[in-house]
Each structure stands twice: as C-alpha cells, then as structure tokens.
Residue, then its C-alpha position, 0 to 999 in steps of 0.5 A: x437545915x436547907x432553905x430555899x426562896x422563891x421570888x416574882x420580879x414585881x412588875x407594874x400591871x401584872x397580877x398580883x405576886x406570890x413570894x414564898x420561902x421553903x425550909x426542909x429539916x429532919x422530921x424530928x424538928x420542931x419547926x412547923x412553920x415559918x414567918x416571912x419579913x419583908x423590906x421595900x425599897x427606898x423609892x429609887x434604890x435599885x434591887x441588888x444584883x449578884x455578878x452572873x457567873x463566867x459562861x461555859x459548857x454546863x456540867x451535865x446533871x445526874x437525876x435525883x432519885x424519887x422519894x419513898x413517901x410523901x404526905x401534905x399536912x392540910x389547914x383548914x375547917x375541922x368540920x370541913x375535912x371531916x365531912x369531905x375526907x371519905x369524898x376523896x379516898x383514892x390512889x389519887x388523892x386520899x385525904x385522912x388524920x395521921x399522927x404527925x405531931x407529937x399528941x396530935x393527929x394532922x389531916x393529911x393528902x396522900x397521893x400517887x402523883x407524889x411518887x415522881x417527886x425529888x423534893x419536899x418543894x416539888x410534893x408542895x407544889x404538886x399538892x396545891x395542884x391536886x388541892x386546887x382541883x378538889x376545890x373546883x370540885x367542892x365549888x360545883x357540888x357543895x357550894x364551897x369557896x376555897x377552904x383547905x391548904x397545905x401547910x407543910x410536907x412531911x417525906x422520906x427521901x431515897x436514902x431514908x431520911x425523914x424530913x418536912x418541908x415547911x413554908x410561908x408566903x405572902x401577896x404583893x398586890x402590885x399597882x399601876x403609878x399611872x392609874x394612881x396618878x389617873x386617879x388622882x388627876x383633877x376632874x372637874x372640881x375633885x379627883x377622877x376617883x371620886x368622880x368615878x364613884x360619884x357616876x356610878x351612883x348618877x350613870x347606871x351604865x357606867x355602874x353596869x360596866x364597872x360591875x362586870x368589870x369587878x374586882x379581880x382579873x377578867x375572862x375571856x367572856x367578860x372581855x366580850x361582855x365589856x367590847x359589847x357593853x360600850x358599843x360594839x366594835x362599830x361603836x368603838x371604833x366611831x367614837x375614837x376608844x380603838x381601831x377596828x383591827x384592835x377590837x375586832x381582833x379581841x372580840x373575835x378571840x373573847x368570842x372563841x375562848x368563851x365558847x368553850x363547850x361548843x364541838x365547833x367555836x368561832x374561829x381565831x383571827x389571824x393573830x389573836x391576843x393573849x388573854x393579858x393583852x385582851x385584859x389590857x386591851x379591855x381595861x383601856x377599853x373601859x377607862x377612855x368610854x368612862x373618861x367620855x361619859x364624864 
C-alpha cells in the first residue's frame, strides 16, 4: 500500500484550503475510502519542519510509463446519473454502471483524457477537471447545482497490475485574526458586527452592497458593481476610501475581464491587479465606505 498527502500551507486571507490524502492498493483490496483526522496547533506552536536535504545536481528522472485503463467511481444522486448518463457517451467522457464492487454495480467516468496519466493520483485529478466542466454543463441547460464526485479511481497500471486510488479531504475555511478582531471592536454601545447587522436592516445601502458582496469570493464583475456602488472612482477618492490610480487601476481592469463576450474589451491599465488583489482592493473598499456610513 502506497499513500500520498497532499497539503496547502494555510494562509491568513486566502480562500479556503483543500487538504487531501491518497491511497493506492491492489483492486482486490477492500478498502474504498478513507477517513482523515486532523490536529490544530497549539496557538503558538510552530509547524514541524524536516532538514532540506544537501543541495546538488538532481538525478535526472526517466519517464513513467502511461496506464493501460483508468475509470473514476462517480457518487452522487442515482437519479441523477441515470438520467445524464446517455448525455455523455463519448471517447471523452463516458459515463456508465460497471461491476466494480463485489455484488454491485458503480457508475463510473471513462475517458480518453486518462490515457496520458502515470498515476491513480494524476486520473483523480483529471477526473475532477472533466467532472467540473460536466457541471457547467448541467448548470446551463438543466439547472442543476453541482451533484456528482469521484470517489475513488480503479486503474491498471504499464505492467498490468489492478489497483484503485482512493481519497479523502476536507476544507479549511481559513479566517482574517484582523477582521475577527474588526469585528469585535466596540462601535458605539456593541461590537461592529452587530452594528453592521443592525444597518442592513436601518441603511438599504449598506444592505445592497453586502448583498452584491455575497458570501463567496468575487468576480471581476462584482468588483466593478462595488467601486460603483459606493461612488465611483471620483467618489472614492473625494471621500479618502483610496487614491485614484488605485481605483482607477481596479475598475479599469474589473471593466476589462467582465466583458468577456465583447471581440474588442476596454483596454488594461498599464499595470493591472490581479483578481486577488482587486478582491483585496474591494473588500477594503467596502469595509472603510461601511465604517463611514456608521
């Protein structure tokens, strides 16, 4: 049995982190999942670090040879996989039932994208690629919110061996010590979080913007909306939120990605954020025009 785990350094305002593990055992195994405990630091107690190992000339590496056959054992609704599995019947993706398990059948995704992988852990992550991108496709013309997953990949590797690659993970939603802290300085008579609550239901705008804002991360397109929301680049800058080359450079860039449809878009600034710093830049943006409104 091999196993493999894959871990995101956690960092304080990013999204959230996947940390996931992989085991790969003969396909006569009875293992078909796994299960994941985690342990948090003590606040305080540094991560453990191994010694880097002695620096010099890298061996050179001999390519692995491809895999013979792959399939990704799909979850999700039986319903659901019934009625889309004659959707999807190409070299591509193919979705069907095969006997995997012992007495029962599994819906599984077969693909020719698979062919170019050395590993169970490489058909995984392929697999989640092609299984997103049937999700926008369900999402467009059936309405449909995210409803499959791959649970585990049964492949035959370049000698012939049967195996399955099986996995578990779990989120860290990692969050802001200063926005906790934000929130839990005194505005006026309470904590700012309950003053911000308390205005959404008083200042209609203040609950317009936190409503564009929403609960997930932000598109380009919502970054423009908020820069427009609270006044403009020349409201912005009149009322101290930010400098005009910092919100002129954001909106120019949010105006130029949210057209995306367009065969001629608004042109870049000269040097344009990232969509991590313009979600930064907006979040800012939105907190201090908040704090004013208070």
């Amino acid at each position: 049995m091999t196993a493999k785990i894959t871990a995101a350094r956690v960092l304080e305002g990013k999204k959230p982190v996947i940390v996931s593990a992989t085991v790969t055992v003969p396909a006569t195994s009875e293992v078909w999942g796994l299960s994941v405990a985690t342990t948090v630091n003590a606040r305080g107690t540094p991560n453990s670090t191994s010694a880097s190992p002695p620096t010099g000339p890298a061996a050179p590496k001999k390519p692995s040879p491809m895999i013979t056959y792959a399939a990704a054992v799909l979850t999700g609704q039986e319903d659901v996989l019934e009625s889309i599995a004659s959707c999807f019947n190409s070299d591509t993706a193919r979705v069907k039932k095969r006997r995997l398990k012992k007495k029962e059948d599994s819906w599984i995704l077969e693909s020719s994208e698979f062919a170019f992988c050395t590993t169970g852990d490489e058909v995984l992550a392929v697999a989640d690629d092609i299984i997103s991108r049937i999700h926008e496709i369900l999402a467009l013309y059936c309405n449909y919110t995210p409803v499959l997953s791959v649970e585990c990949v049964s492949w035959i590797n370049a000698v012939g061996e049967s195996l399955r690659t099986v996995r578990a993970s779990f989120s860290v939603n990692v969050a802001s010590s200063k926005g906790l802290a934000l929130l839990k300085s005194a505005s006026s008579t309470q904590p700012l979080g309950s003053a911000v609550l308390e205005a959404m239901t008083s200042d209609a705008k203040i609950n317009e913007a936190l409503t564009l804002h929403g609960d997930g991360g932000l598109s380009w397109a919502r970054v423009y909306d908020i820069i427009d929301l609270v006044g403009g680049v020349e409201g912005i800058v009149k009322a101290g939120h930010a400098t005009r080359k910092q919100a002129s450079a954001v909106r120019q860039t949010a105006n130029h990605y949210r057209h995306q449809g367009l065969r001629k878009k608004p042109p870049l600034p000269a040097n344009p954020p990232t969509v991590e710093q313009a979600n930064e830049f907006a979040r800012g943006l939105l907190k201090r025009w908040i704090a004013s409104r208070l």
